[in-house]
LOGULO-842159 format. One record per residue: residue number from 1; residue in one letter; x, y, z of N, C-alpha, C, O in turn. Coordinates in Angstrom, 1 decimal, padded with zeros to 4 digits, m for minus. Layout:
BEGIN
<atom NUM 'A' <X Y Z> <X Y Z> <X Y Z> <X Y Z>>
...
This chain:
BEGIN
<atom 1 'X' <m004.6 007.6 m017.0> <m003.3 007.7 m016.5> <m002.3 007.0 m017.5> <m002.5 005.9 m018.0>>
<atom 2 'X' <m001.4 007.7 m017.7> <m000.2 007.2 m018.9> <001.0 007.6 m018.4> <001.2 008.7 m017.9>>
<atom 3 'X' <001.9 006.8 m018.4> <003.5 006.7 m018.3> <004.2 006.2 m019.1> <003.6 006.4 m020.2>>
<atom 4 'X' <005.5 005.5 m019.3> <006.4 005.1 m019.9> <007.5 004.3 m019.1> <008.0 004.4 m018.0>>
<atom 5 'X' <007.5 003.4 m020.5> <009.0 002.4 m019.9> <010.1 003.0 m019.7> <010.7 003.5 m020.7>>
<atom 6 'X' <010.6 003.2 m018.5> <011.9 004.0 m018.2> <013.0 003.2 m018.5> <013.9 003.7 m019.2>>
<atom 7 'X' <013.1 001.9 m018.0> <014.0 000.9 m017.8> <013.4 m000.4 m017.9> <012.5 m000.7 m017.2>>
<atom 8 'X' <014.0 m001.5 m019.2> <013.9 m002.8 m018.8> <015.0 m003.9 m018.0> <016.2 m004.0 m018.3>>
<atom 9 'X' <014.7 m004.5 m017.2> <015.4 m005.6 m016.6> <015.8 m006.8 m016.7> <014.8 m007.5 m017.1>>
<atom 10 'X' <016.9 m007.3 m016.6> <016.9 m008.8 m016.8> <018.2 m009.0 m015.6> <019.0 m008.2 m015.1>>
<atom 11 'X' <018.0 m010.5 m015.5> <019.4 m010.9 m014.9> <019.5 m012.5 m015.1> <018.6 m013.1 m015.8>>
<atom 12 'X' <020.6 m013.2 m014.7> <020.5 m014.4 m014.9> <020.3 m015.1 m013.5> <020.6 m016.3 m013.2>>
<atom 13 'X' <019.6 m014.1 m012.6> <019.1 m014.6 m011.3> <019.9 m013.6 m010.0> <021.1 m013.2 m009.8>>
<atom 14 'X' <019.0 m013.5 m009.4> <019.5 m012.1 m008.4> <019.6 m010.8 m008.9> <019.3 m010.3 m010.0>>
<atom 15 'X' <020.0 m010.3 m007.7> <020.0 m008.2 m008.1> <021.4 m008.2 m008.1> <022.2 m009.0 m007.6>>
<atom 16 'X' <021.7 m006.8 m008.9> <020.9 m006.5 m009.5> <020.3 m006.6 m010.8> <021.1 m007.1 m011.6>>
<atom 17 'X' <018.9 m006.3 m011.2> <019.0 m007.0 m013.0> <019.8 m005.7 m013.6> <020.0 m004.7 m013.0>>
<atom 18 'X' <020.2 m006.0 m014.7> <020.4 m005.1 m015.6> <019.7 m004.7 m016.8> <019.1 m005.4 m017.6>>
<atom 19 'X' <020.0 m003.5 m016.8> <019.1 m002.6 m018.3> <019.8 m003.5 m019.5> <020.9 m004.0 m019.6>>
<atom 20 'X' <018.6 m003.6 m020.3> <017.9 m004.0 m022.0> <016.9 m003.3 m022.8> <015.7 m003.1 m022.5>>
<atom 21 'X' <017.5 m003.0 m023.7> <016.7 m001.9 m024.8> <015.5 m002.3 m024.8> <014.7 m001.4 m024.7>>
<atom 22 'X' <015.2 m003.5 m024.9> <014.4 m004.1 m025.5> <014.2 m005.3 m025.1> <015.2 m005.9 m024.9>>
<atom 23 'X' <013.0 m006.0 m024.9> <012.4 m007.7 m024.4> <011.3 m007.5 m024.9> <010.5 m006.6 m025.3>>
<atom 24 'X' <011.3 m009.3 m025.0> <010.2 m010.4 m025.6> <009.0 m010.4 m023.8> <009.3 m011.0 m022.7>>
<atom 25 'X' <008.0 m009.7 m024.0> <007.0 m010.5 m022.9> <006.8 m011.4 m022.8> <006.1 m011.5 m023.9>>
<atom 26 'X' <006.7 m013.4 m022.1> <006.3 m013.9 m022.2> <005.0 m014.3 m021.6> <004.2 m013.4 m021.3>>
<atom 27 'X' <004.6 m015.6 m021.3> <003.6 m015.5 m019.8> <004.2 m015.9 m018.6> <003.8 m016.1 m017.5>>
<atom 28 'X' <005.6 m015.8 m019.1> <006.4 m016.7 m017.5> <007.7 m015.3 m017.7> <008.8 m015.7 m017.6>>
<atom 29 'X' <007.4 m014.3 m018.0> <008.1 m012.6 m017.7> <009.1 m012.3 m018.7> <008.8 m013.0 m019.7>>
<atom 30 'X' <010.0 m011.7 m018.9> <010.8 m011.5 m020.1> <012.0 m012.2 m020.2> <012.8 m012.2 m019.4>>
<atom 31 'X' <012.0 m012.9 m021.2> <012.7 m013.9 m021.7> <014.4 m013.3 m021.5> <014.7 m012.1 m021.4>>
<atom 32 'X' <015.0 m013.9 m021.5> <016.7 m013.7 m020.7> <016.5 m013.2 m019.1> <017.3 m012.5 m018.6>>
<atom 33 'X' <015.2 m013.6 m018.4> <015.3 m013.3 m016.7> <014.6 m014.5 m016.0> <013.4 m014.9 m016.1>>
<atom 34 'X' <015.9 m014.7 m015.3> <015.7 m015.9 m014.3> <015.4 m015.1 m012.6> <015.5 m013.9 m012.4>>
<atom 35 'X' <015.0 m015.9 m011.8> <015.2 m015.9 m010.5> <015.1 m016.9 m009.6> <014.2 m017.8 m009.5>>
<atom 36 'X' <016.4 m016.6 m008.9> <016.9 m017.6 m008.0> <016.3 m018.7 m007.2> <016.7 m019.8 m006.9>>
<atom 37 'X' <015.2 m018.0 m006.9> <014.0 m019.0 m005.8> <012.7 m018.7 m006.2> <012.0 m017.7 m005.9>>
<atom 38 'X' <012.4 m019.6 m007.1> <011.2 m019.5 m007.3> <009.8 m019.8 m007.0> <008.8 m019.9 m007.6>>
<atom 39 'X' <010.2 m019.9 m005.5> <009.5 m020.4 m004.5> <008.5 m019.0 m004.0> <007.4 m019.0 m003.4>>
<atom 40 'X' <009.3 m018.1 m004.4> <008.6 m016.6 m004.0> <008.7 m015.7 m005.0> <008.4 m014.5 m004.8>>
<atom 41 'X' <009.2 m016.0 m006.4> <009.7 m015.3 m007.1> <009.5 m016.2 m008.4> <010.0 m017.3 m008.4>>
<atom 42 'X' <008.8 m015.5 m009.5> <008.2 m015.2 m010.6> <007.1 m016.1 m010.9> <006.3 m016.2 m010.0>>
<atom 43 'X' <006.8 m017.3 m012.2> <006.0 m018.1 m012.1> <004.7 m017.1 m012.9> <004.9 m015.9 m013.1>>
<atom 44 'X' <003.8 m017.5 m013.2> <002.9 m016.5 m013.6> <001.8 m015.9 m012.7> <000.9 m015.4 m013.4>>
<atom 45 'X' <001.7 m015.8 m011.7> <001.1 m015.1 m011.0> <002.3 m013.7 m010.9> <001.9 m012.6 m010.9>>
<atom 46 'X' <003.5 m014.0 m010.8> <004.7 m013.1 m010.6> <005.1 m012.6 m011.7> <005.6 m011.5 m011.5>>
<atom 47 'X' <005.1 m012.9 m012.8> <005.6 m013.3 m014.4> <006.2 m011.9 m014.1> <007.4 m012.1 m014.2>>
<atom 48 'X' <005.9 m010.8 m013.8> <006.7 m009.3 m014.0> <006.7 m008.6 m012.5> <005.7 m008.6 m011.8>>
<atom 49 'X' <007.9 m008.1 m012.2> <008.0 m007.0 m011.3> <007.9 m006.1 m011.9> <008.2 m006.0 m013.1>>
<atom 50 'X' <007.2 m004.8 m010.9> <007.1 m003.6 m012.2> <007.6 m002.6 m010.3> <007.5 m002.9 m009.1>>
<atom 51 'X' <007.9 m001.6 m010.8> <008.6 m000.3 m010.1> <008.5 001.1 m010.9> <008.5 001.4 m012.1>>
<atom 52 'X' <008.5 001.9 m009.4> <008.1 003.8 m010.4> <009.6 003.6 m010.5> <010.3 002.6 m010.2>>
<atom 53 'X' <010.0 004.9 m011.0> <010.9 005.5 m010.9> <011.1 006.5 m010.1> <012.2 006.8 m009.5>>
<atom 54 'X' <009.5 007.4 m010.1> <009.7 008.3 m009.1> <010.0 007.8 m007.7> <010.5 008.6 m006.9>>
<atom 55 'X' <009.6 006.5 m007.3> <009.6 006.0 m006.0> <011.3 006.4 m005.7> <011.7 007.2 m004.9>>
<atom 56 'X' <012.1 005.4 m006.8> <013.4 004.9 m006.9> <014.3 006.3 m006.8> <015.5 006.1 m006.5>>
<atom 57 'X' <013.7 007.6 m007.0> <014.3 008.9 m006.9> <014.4 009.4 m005.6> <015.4 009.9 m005.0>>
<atom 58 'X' <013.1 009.2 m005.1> <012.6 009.3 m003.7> <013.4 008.8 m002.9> <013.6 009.5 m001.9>>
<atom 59 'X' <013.8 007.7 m003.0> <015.1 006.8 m002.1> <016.1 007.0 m002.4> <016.9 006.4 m001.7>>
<atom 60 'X' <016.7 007.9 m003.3> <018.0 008.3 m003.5> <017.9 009.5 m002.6> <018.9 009.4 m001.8>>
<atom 61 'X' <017.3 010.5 m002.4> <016.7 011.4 m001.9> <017.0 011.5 m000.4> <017.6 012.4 000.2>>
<atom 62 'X' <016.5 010.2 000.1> <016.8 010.1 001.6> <018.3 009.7 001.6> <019.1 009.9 002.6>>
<atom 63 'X' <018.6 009.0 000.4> <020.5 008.8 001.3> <020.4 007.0 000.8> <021.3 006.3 001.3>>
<atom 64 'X' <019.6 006.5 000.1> <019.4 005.3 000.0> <020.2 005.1 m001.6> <020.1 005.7 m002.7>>
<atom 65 'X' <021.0 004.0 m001.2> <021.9 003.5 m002.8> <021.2 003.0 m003.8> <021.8 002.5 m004.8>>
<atom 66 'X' <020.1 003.0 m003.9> <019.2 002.2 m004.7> <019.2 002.8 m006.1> <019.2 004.0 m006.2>>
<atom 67 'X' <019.2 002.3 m006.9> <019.3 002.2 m009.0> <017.9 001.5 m009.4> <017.3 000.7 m008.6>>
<atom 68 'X' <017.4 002.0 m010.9> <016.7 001.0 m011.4> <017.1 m000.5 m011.4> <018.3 m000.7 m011.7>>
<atom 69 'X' <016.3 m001.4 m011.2> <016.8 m002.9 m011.0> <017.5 m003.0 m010.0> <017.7 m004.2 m010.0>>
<atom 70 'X' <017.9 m002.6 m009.1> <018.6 m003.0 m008.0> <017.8 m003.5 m007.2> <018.4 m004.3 m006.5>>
<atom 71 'X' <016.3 m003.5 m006.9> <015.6 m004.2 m006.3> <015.3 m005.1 m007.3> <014.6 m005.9 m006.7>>
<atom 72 'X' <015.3 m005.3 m008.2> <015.3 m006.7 m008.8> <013.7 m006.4 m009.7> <013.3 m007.4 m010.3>>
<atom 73 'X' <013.1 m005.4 m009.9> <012.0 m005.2 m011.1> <012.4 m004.9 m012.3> <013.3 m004.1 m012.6>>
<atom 74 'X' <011.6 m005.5 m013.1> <011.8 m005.8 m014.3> <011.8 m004.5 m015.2> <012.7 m004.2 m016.0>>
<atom 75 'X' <010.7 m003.6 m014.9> <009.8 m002.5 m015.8> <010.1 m001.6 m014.8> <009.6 m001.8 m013.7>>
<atom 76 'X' <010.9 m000.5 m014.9> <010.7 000.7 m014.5> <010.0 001.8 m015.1> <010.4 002.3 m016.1>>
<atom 77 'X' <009.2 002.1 m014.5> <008.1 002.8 m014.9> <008.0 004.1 m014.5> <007.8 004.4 m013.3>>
<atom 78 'X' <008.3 005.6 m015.8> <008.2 006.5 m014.9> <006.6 007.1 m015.8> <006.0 006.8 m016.8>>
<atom 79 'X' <006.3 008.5 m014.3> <004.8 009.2 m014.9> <004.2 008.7 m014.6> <003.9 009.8 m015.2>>
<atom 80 'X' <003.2 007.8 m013.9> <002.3 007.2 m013.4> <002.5 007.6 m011.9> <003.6 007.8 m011.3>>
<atom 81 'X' <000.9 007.6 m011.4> <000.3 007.5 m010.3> <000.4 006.6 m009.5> <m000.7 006.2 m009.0>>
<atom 82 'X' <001.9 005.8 m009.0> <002.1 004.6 m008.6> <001.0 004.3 m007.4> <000.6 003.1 m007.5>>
<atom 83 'X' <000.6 005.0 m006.4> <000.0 004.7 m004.9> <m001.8 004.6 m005.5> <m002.7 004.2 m004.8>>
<atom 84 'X' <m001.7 005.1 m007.3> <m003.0 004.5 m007.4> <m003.4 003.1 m008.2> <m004.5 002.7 m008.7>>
<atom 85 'X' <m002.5 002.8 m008.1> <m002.3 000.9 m008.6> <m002.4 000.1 m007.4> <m002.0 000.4 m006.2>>
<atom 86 'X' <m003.0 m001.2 m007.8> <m003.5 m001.9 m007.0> <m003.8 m003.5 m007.6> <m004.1 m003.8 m008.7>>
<atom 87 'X' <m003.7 m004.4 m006.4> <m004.2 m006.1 m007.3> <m005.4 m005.6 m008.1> <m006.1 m004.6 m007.7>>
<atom 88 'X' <m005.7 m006.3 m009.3> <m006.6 m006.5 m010.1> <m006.5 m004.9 m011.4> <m007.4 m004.8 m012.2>>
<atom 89 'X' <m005.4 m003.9 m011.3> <m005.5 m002.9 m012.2> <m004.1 m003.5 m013.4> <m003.0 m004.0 m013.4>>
<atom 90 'X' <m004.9 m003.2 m013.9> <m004.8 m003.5 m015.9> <m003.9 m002.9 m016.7> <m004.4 m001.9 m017.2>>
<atom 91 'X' <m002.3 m003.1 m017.3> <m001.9 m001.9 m017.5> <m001.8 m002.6 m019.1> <m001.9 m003.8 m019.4>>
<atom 92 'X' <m001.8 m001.7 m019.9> <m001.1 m002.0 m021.2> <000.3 m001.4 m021.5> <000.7 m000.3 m021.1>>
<atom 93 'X' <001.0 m002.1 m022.0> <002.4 m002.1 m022.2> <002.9 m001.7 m023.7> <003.2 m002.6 m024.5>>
<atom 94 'X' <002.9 m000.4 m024.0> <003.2 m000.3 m025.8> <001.8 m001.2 m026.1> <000.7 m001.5 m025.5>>
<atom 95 'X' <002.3 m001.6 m027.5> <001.3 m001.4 m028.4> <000.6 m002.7 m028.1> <m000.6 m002.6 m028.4>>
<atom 96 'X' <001.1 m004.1 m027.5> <000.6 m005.5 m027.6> <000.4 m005.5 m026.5> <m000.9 m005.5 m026.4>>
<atom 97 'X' <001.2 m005.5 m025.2> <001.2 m006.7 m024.3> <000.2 m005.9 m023.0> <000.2 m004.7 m022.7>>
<atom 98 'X' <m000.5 m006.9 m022.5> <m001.5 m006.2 m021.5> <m000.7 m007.1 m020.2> <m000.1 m008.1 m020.5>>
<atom 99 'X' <m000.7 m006.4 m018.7> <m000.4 m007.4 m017.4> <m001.6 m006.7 m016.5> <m002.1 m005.5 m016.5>>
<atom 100 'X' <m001.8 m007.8 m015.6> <m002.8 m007.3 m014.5> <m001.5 m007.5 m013.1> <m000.6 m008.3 m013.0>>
<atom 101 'X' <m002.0 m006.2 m012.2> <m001.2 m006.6 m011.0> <m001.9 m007.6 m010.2> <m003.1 m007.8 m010.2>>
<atom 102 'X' <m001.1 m008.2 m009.6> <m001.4 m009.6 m008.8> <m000.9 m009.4 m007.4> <m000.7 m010.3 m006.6>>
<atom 103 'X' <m000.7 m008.2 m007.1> <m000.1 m008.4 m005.5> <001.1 m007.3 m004.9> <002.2 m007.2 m005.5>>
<atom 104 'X' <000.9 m007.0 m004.4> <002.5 m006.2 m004.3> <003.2 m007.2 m003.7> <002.8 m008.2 m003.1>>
<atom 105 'X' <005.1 m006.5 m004.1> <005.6 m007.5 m003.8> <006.4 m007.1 m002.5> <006.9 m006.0 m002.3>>
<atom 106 'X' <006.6 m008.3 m001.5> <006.9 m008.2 000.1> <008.7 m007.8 m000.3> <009.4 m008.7 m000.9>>
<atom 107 'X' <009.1 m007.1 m000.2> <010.5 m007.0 000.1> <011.6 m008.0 001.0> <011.4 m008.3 002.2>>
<atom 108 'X' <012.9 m008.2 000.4> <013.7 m009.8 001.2> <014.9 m009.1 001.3> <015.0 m008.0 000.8>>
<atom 109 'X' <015.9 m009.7 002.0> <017.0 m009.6 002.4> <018.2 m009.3 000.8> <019.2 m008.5 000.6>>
<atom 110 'X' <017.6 m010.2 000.1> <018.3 m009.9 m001.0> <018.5 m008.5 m001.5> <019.3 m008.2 m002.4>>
<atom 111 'X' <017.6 m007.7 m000.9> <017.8 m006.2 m002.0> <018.2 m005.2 m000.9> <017.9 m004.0 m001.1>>
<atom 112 'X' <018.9 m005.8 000.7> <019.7 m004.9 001.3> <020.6 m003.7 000.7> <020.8 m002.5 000.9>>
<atom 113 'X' <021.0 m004.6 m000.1> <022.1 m003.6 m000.4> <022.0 m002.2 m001.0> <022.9 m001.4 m001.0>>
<atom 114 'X' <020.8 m002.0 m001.5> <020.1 m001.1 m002.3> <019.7 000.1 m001.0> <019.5 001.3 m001.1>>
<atom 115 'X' <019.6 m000.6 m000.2> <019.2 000.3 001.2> <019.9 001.2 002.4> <020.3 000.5 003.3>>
<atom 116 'X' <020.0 002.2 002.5> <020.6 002.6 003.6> <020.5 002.4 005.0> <019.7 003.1 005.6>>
<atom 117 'X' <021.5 001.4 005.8> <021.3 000.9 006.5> <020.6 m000.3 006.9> <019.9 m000.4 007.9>>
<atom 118 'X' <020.7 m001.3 006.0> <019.7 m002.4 005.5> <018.4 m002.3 005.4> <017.8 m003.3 005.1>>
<atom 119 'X' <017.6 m000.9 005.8> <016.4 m000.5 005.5> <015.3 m001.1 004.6> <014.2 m000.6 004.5>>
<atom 120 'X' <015.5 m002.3 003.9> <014.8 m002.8 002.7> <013.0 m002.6 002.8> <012.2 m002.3 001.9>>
<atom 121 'X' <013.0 m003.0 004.4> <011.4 m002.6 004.8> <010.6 m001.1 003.9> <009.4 m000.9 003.6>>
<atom 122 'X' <011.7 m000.4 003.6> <011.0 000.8 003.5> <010.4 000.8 001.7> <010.2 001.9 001.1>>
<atom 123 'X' <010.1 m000.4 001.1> <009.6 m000.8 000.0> <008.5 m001.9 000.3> <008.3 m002.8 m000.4>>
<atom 124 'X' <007.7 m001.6 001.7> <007.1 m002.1 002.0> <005.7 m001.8 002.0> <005.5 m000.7 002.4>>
<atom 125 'X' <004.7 m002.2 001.6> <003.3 m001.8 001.3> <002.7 m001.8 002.7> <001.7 m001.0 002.8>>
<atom 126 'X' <003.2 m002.7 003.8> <002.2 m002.7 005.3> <002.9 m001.5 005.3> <002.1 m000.6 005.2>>
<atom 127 'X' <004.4 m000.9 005.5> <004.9 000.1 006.4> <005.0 000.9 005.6> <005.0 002.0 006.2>>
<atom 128 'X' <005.0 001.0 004.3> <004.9 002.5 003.6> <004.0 002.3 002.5> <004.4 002.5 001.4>>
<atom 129 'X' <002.6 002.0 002.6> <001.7 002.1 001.6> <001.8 002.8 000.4> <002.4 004.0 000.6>>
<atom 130 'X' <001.5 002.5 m000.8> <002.0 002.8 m002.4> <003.6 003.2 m002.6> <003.9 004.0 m003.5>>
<atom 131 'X' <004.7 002.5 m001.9> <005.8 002.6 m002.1> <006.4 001.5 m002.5> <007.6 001.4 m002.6>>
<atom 132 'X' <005.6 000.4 m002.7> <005.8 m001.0 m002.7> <006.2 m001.9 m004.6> <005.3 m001.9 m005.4>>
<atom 133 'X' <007.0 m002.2 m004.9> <007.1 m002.8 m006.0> <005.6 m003.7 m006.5> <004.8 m003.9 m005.6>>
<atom 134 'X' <005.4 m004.0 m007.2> <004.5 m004.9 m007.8> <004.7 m005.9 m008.8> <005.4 m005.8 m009.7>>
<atom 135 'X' <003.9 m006.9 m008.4> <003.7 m008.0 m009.6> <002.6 m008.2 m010.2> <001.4 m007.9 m009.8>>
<atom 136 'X' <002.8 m008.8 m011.3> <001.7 m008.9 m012.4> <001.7 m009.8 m013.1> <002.8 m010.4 m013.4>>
<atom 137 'X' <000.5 m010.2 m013.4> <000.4 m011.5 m014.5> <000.3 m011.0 m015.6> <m000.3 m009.9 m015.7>>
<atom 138 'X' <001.0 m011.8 m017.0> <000.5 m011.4 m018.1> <m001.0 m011.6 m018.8> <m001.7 m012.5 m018.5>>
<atom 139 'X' <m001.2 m011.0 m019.3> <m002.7 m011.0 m020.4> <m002.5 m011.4 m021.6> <m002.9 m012.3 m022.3>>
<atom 140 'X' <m001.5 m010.2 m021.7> <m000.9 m010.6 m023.6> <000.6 m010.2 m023.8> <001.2 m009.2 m023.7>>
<atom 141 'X' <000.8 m011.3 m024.2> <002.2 m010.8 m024.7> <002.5 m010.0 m025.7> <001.7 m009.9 m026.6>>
<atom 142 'X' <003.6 m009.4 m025.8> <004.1 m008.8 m026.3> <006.1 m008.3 m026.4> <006.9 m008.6 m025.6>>
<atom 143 'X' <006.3 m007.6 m027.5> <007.7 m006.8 m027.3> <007.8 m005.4 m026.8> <007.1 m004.5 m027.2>>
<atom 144 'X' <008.6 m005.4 m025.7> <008.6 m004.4 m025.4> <009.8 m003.5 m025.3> <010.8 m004.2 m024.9>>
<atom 145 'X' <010.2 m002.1 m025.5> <010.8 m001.5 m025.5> <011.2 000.1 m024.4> <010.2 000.8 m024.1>>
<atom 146 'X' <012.2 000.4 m024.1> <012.7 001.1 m023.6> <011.5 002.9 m024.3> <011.5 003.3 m025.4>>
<atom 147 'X' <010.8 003.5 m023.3> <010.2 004.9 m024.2> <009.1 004.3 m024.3> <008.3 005.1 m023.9>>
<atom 148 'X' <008.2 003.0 m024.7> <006.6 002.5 m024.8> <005.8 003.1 m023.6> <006.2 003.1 m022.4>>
<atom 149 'X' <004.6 003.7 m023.9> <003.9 004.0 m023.2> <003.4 003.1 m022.4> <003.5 001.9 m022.8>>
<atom 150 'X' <002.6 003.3 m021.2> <002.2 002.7 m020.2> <000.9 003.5 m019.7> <000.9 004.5 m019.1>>
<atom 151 'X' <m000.1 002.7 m020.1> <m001.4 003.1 m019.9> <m003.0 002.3 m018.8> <m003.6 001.3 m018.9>>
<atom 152 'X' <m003.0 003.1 m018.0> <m004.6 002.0 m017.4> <m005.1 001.8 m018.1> <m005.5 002.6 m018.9>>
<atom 153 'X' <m005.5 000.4 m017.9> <m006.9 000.2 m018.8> <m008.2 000.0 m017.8> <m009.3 000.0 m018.2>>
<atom 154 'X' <m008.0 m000.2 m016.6> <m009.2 m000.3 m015.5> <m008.2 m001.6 m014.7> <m007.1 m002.1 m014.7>>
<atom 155 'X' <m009.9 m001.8 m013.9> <m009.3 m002.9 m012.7> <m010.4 m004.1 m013.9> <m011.3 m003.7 m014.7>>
<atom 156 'X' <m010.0 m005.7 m013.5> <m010.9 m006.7 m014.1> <m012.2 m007.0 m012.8> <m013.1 m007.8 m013.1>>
């Protein structure tokens, strides 16, 4: 399974992030992105949000305001088999940087706005299984760029 970097994100904390050509992977997520509470958000089990794009189409679809980064992921990801990702699968990122997913991520109040009708739930993995954002720990770092392929490498 192979996709591509649609969109990178950053912000200096909160949604939405905004698109960058280009980022440094670190082990604590791409350098110029903060978040606000880190009590639930980043750290290296979190180090990256990652998002389809097709999801993000899908919710425009129904009537939902949602943009790349407006829920606050880093890597928009289009081409991939998003509902077949899962904790412990392996992605490589271009040519260097490897992340494993670590969890899907629970959806918060903060990314209402992105929602129709404050709907945010509906990026929810209990209530809409494989529609759900993800987090990932790094492996290896790397630079990453806008167009880099995005490839499985397995589960560990």
């Amino acid at each position: 399974m192979e996709g591509r970097i649609f969109q990178l994100n950053v912000s200096k904390g909160g949604v939405p992030k905004l698109a960058v050509r280009e980022a440094v992977l670190t082990t604590e997520g791409l350098e110029g992105d903060r978040q606000r509470d880190r009590r639930y958000h980043g750290g290296p089990q979190r180090a990256l949000c990652l998002f389809a794009l097709e999801r993000v189409l899908e919710l425009q679809s129904e009537g939902h305001p949602i943009f790349p980064g407006s829920t606050g992921e880093n890597l928009t990801i289009a081409g991939f088999e998003w509902s077949g990702l899962a904790p412990g699968s392996r992605l490589a990122l271009g040519a260097e940087a490897v992340v494993e997913i670590t969890s899907h991520a629970t959806p918060c109040k903060t990314i209402v706005e992105s929602f129709r009708e404050g709907e945010f739930k509906r990026i929810s993995q209990k209530v809409h299984p494989g529609h759900s954002r993800l987090y990932a720990r790094v492996l290896r770092t790397g630079r990453l760029y806008v167009g880099q392929p995005v490839t499985l490498l397995g589960e560990s």
